[in-house]
C-alpha positions in Angstrom: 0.0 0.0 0.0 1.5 3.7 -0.7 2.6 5.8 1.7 0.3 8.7 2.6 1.3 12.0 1.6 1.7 13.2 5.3 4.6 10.1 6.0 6.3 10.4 2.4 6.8 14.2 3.2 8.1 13.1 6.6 10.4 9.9 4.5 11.7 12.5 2.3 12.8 15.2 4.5 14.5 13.3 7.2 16.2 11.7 3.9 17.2 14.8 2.5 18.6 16.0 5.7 20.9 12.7 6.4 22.3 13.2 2.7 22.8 17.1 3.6 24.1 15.7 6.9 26.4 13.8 4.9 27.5 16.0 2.8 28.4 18.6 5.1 29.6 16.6 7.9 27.2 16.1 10.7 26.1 13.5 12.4 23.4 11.6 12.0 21.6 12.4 15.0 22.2 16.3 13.9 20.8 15.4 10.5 17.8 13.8 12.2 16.9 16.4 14.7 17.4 18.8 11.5 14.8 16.7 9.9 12.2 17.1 12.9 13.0 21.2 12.7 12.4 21.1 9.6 8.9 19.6 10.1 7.9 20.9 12.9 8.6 24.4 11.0 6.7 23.4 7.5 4.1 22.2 10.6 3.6 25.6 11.7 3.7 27.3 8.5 1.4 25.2 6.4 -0.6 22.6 8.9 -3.7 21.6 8.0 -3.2 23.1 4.3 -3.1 21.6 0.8 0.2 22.3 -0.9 0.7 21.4 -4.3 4.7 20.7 -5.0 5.7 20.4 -8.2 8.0 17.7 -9.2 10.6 20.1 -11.5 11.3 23.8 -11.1 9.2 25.8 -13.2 9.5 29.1 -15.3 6.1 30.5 -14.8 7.0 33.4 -17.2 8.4 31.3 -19.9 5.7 29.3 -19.7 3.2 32.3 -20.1 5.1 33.3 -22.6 4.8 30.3 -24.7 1.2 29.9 -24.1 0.5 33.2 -25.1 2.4 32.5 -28.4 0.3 29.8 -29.1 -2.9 31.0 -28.2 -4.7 31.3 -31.4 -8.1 32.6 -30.2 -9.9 30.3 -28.6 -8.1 27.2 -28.3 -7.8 27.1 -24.5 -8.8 23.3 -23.8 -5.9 22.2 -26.3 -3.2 24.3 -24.5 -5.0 22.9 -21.3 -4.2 19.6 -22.2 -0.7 20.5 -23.8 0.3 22.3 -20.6 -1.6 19.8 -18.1 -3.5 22.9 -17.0 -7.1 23.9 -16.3 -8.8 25.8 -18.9 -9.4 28.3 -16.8 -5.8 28.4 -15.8 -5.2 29.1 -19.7 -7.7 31.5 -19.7 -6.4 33.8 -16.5 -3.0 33.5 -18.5 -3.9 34.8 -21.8 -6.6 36.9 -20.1 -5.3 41.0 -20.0 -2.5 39.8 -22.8 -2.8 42.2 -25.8 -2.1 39.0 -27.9 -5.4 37.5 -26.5 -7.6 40.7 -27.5 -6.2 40.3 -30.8 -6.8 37.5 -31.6 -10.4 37.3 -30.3 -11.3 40.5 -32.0 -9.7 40.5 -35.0 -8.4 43.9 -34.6 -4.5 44.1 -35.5 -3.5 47.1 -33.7 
């Protein structure tokens, strides 16, 4: 059965910090009780909320910037799907853009 979220975030922390540990040269029992500071702090912070971590880096800008340069209109479920992104998502992107007004009305400025 998978881990839950909750005890994979805890898995991969208290990894992390023993390979940091490692790499900088502290003990294990630093590294752990690094790890549990660590948690404790992401605890306070963001208890009881959903957090969506992505699983690379990404460049929100240059990915605006492509979607705006393929926006042709009115295809926002196609760049939704390209992009793994809600329509809507598309939509707020290419919203206030003066590529989207454009395009929707025609009117090459």
């Amino acid at each position: 059965m998978p881990k839950s979220a909750p005890a994979a975030l805890v898995d991969v922390i208290t990894r992390e910090a023993m390979a940091a540990g490692t790499r900088v040269g502290i003990s294990p029992r630093a590294a752990r009780d690094m790890a549990g500071s660590i948690l404790e702090g992401v605890g306070r912070e963001l208890g009881g909320a959903n957090c969506y971590i992505p699983r690379k880096p990404i460049d929100r800008e240059a990915r605006a910037a492509e979607i705006r340069s393929l926006f042709d209109g009115g295809n926002y479920e196609a760049l939704a799907k390209r992009f793994d992104m809600s329509a809507g998502h598309i939509r707020r992107i290419v919203k206030d853009s003066d590529v989207a007004r454009t395009k929707r009305t025609g009117l090459y400025l």
